[in-house]
N, C-alpha and C positions, 0 to 999 in steps of 0.2 A: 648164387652170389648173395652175402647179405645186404642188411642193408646200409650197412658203413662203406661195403666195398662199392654198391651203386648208389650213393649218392657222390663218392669221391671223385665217379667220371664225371659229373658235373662242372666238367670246367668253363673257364670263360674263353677259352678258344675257341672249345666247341659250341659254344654257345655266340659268341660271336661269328662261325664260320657257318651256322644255320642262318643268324637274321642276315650276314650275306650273299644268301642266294634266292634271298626273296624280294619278288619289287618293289613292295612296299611294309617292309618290317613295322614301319609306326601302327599298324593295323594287328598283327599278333604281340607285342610288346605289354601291353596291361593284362592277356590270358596269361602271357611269362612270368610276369612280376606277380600275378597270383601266384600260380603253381611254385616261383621260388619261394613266396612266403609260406606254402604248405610245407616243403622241402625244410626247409626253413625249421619247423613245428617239427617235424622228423627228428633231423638232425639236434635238436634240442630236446627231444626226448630220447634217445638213442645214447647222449651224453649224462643225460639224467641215470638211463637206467644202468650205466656204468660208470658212471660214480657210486653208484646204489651197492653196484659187485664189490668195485673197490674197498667198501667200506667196509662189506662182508667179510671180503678174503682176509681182511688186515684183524677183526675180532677173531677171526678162529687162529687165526696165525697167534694171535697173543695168546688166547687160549690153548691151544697148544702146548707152546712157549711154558706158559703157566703150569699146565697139570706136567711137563717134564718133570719143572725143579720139583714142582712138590713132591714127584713118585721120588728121587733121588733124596731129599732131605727123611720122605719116609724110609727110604731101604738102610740109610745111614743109622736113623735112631732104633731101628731093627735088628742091626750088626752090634748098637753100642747095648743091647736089651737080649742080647745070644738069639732073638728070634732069626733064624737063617731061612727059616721056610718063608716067613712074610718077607725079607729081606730079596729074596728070590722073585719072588710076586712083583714086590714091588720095581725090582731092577729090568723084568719080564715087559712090566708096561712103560717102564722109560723106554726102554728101545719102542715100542709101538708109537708113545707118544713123539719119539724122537722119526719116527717116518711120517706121522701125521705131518708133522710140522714142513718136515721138507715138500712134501704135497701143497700143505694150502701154502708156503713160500711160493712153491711154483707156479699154483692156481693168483696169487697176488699180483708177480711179474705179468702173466697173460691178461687177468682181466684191467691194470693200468696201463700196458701197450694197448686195449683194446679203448681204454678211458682216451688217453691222446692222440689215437686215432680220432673215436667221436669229436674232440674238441677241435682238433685241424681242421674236420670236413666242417662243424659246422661255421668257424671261421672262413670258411674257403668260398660255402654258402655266402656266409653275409657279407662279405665283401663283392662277391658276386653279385647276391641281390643289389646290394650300392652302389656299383658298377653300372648296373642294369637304369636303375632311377636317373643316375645322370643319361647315360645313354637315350633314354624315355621321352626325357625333357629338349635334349638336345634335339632329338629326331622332331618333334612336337613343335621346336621353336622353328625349325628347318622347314616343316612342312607350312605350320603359316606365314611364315617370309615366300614359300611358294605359289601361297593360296593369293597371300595380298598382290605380289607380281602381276600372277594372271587374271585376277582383277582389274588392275590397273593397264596391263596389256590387252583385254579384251575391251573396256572402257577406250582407251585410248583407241583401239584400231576401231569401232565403232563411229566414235568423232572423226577419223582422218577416211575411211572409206564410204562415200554413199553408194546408196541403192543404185545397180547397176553402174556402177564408174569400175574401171577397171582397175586389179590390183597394182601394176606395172605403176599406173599413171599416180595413186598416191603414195607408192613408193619414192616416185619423181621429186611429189609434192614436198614428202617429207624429206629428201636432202635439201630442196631449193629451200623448205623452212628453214632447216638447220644451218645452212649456210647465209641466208639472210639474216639470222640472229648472230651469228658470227664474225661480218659485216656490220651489223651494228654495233655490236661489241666491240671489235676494232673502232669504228667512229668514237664512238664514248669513251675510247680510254683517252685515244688522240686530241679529242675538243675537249677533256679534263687537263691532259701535259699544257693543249695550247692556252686555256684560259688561266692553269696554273700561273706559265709564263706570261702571261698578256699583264695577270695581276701582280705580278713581281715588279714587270715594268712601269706600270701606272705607280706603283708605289716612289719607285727609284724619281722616275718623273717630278711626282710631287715634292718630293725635298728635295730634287735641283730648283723647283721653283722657289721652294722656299726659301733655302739659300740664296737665290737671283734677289728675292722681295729683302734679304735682310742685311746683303752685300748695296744694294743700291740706298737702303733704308741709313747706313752709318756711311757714305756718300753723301747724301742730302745734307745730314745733321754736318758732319766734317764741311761741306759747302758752306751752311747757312751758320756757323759758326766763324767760317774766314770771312765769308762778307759781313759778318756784324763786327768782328774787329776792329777796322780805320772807323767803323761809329763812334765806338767805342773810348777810341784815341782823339777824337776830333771834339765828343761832346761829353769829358769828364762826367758834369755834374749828370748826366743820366743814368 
């Protein structure tokens, strides 16, 4: 097998279907990510050295191409000169140069299906390997959201279990926690609605009082304006 056709198996199936049968992938995942960027280095030389062919096959091919016409423009000026011997000669190696050519055509067609083979794999590579980096990162972010957890769940069970107390018993503890802050909870929302409403009403309250002070206020004045009236009448000159 060469090495365009094994690096091709390279897929991320398979590569995804190896880190899932391992328990802990985040632990082989930076050997992977090396060896793809070795792969990697392959696959980008292996493109190299076939583009290298391509380049090859395409100069003889012209070459080729080129010494045809010329033997043929020679056998012509050979025919137009009665030289038939060199005319012969020359029409002798067009045909040869005319098989050369179909040769390196066909050497051309094989070694640029071998050029876009290399360039798919190493595409298929590096989309892989960058496949791979997110995956890396994700597992990485995964495992310390794990880490911090059992942290904090060893912490915690720490503070809720002492020495010698049975586990049952601060399992107890910890519903009747949970449930007494849940109970408060409910309290606080309900003395929030009732003080909400309490201060609604003391508002309303105060400007019925106020109205009471300002309804009785233009009573007074309306009073103390009727009884100064007959003064009024009785003693002009005031």
């Amino acid at each position: 097998m060469g090495k365009i056709d094994r690096l091709k198996r390279i897929t991320m199936a398979r590569i995804e279907a190896f880190l899932d049968s391992l328990e802990k992938p985040e632990l082989i995942l930076p050997q992977l990510l090396n060896e793809m960027e070795q792969q990697m280095r392959e696959a980008a030389a292996a493109k190299a050295k076939a583009l290298s062919a391509v380049k090859g096959a395409r100069r003889r091919l012209d070459e080729a191409a080129g010494r045809s016409l010329r033997l043929e423009r020679g056998a012509a000026l050979a025919v137009r000169a009665n030289d038939l011997k060199t005319a012969r000669q020359a029409l002798a190696a067009q045909l040869e140069a005319e098989k050369q050519y179909q040769r390196h055509q066909t050497e051309l067609e094989n070694v640029e299906k071998a050029y876009l083979a290399a360039e798919a794999v190493f595409k298929q590579i590096s989309e892989n390997r960058d496949a791979l980096k997110k995956k890396n990162a994700q597992l990485l972010k995964q495992h310390r959201q794990q880490q911090v957890i059992q942290i904090l769940c060893d912490q915690y069970t720490r503070s809720v279990i002492e020495p010698k107390q049975s586990i049952l018993d601060a399992v107890i503890r910890i519903e009747t926690n949970i449930e007494q802050q849940q109970i408060k909870l409910e309290a606080n929302n309900d003395l929030a609605r009732i003080l909400g409403a309490g201060a609604i009403e003391e508002h309303i309250k105060s400007l019925e009082h106020i109205a009471q002070v300002e309804e009785r206020l233009a009573a007074l004045k309306k009073q103390l304006r009727a009884e100064n009236a007959p003064d009024s009448q009785h003693n002009p000159g005031n």
